[in-house]
VEXTITI-933026 format. One line per field, with one value per atom (N, C-alpha, C): residue number from 1; atom name; x, y, z. Coordinates in nm, 4 decimals. Layout:
// residues N
num (NUM; ...) .
atome (CA; ...) .
x (X; ...) .
y (Y; ...) .
z (Z; ...) .
END
This chain:
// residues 54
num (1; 1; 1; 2; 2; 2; 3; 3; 3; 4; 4; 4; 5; 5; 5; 6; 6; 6; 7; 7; 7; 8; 8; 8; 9; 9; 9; 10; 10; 10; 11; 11; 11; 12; 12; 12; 13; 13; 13; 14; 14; 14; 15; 15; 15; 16; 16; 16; 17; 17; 17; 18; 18; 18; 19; 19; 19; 20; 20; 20; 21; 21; 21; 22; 22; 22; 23; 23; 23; 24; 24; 24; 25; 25; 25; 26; 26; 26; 27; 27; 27; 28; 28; 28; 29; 29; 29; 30; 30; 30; 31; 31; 31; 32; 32; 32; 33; 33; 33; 34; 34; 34; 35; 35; 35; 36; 36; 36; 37; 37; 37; 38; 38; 38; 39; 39; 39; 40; 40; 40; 41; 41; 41; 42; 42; 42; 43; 43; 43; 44; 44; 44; 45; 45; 45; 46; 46; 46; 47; 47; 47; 48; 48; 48; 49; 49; 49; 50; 50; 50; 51; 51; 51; 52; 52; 52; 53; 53; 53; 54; 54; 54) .
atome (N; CA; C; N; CA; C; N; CA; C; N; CA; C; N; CA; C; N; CA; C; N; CA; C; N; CA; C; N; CA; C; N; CA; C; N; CA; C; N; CA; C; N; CA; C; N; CA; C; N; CA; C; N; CA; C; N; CA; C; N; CA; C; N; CA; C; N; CA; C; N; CA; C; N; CA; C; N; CA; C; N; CA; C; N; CA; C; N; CA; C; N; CA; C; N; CA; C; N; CA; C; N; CA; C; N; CA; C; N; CA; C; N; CA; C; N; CA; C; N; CA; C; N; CA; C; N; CA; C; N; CA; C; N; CA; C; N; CA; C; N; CA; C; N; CA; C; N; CA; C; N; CA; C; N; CA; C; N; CA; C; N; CA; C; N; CA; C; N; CA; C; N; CA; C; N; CA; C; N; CA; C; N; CA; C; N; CA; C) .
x (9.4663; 9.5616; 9.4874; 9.5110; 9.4487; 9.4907; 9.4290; 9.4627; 9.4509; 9.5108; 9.5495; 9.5147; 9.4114; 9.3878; 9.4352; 9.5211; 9.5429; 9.4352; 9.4705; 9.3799; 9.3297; 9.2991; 9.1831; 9.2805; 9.3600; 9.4109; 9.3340; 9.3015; 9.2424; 9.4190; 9.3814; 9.4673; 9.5797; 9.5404; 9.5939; 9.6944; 9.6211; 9.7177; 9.7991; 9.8068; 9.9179; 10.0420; 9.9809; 10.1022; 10.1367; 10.0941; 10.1459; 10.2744; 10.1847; 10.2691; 10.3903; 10.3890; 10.5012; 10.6215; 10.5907; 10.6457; 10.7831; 10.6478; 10.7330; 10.8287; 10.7890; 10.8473; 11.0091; 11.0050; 11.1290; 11.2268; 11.1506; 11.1834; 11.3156; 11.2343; 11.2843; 11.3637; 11.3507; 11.3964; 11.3773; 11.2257; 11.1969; 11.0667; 10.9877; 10.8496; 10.7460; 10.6345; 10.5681; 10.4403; 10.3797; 10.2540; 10.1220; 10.0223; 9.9246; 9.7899; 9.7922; 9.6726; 9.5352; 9.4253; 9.2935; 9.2948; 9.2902; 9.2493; 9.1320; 9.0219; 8.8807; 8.8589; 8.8725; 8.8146; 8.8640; 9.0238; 9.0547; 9.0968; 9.0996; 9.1079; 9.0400; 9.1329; 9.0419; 9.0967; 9.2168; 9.2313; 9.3463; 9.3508; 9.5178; 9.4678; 9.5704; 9.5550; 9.5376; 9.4970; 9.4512; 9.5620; 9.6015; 9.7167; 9.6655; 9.7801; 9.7851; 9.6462; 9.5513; 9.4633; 9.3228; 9.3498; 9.2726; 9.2360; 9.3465; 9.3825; 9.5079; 9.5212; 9.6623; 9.6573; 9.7421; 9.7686; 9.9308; 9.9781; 10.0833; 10.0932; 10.2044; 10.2035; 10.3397; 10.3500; 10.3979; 10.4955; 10.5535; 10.5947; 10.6618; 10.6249; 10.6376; 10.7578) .
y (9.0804; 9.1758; 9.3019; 9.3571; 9.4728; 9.5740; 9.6711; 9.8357; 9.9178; 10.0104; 10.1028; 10.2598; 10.3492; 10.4582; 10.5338; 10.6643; 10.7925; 10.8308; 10.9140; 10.9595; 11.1073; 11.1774; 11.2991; 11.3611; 11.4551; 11.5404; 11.6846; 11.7153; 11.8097; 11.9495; 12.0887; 12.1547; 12.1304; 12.1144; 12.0969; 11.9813; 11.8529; 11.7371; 11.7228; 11.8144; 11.8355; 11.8786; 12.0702; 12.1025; 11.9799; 11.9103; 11.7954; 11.7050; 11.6576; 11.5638; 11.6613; 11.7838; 11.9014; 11.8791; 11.9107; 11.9472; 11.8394; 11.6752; 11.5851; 11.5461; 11.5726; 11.5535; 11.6122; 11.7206; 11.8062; 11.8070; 11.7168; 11.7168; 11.5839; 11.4919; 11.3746; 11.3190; 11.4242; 11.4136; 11.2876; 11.2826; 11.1456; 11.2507; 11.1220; 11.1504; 11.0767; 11.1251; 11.0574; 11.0347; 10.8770; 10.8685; 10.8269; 10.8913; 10.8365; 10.7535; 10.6588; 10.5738; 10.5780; 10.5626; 10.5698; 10.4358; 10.3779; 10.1977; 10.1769; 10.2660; 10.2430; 10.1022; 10.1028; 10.0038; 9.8849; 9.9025; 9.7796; 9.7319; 9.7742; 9.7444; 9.6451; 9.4859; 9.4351; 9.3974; 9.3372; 9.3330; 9.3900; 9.5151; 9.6163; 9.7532; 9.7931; 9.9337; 10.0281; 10.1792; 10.2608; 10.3265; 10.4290; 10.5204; 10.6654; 10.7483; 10.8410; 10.9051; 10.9383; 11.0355; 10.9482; 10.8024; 10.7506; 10.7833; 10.8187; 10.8417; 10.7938; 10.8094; 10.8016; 10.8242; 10.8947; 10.9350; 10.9788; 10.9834; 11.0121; 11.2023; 11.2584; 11.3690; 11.4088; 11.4923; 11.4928; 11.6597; 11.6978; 11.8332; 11.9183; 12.0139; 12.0748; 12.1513) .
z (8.9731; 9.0273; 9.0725; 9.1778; 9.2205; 9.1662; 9.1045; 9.0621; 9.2005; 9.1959; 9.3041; 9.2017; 9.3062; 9.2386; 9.3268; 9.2347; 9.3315; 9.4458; 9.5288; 9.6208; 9.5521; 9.5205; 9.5894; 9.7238; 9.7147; 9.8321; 9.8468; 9.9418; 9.9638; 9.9756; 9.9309; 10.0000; 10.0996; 10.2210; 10.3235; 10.3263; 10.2707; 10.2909; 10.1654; 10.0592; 9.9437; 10.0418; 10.0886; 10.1711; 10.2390; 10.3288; 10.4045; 10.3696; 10.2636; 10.1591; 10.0990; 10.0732; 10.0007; 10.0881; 10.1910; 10.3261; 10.3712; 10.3647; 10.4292; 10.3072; 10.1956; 10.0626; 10.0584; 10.0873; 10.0787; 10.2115; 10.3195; 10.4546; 10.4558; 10.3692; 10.3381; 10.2056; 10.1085; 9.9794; 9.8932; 9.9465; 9.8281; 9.7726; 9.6697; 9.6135; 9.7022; 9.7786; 9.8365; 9.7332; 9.7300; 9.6674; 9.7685; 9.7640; 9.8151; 9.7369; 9.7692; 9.6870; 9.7719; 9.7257; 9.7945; 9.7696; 9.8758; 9.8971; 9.9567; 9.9206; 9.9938; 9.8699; 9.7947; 9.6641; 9.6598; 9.6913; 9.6733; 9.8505; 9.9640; 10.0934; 10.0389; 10.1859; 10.2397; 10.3597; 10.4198; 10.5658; 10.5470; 10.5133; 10.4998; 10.6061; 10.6859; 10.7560; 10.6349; 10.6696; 10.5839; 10.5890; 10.4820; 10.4844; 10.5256; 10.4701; 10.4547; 10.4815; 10.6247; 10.6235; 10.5720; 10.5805; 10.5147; 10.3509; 10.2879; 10.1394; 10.1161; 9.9775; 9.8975; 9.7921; 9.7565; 9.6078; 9.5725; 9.3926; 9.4076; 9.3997; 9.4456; 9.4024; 9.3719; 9.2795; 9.1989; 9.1858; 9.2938; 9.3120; 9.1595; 9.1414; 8.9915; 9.0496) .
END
């Protein structure tokens, strides 16, 4: 079974993710699939992770 690891967001693509978050009224997650890719498109900025608005 493949594990899926959060991404690593820099600044910028949190606000991003904040933004479309509250735009859309869900939780967006981004996963980093550099590890487990293998013939899948890349996400989010070429990241993913979840985040988690406080």
């Amino acid at each position: 079974m493949e594990e899926n690891k959060y991404a690593q967001l820099n600044h910028e693509q949190l606000k991003e993710i904040n933004e479309m978050e509250e735009k859309l009224g869900v939780t967006l997650i981004a996963y980093d699939t550099s590890a487990t890719q293998t013939n899948r498109s890349t996400s989010f900025n070429a990241a993913s992770s979840e985040i988690n608005p406080s």
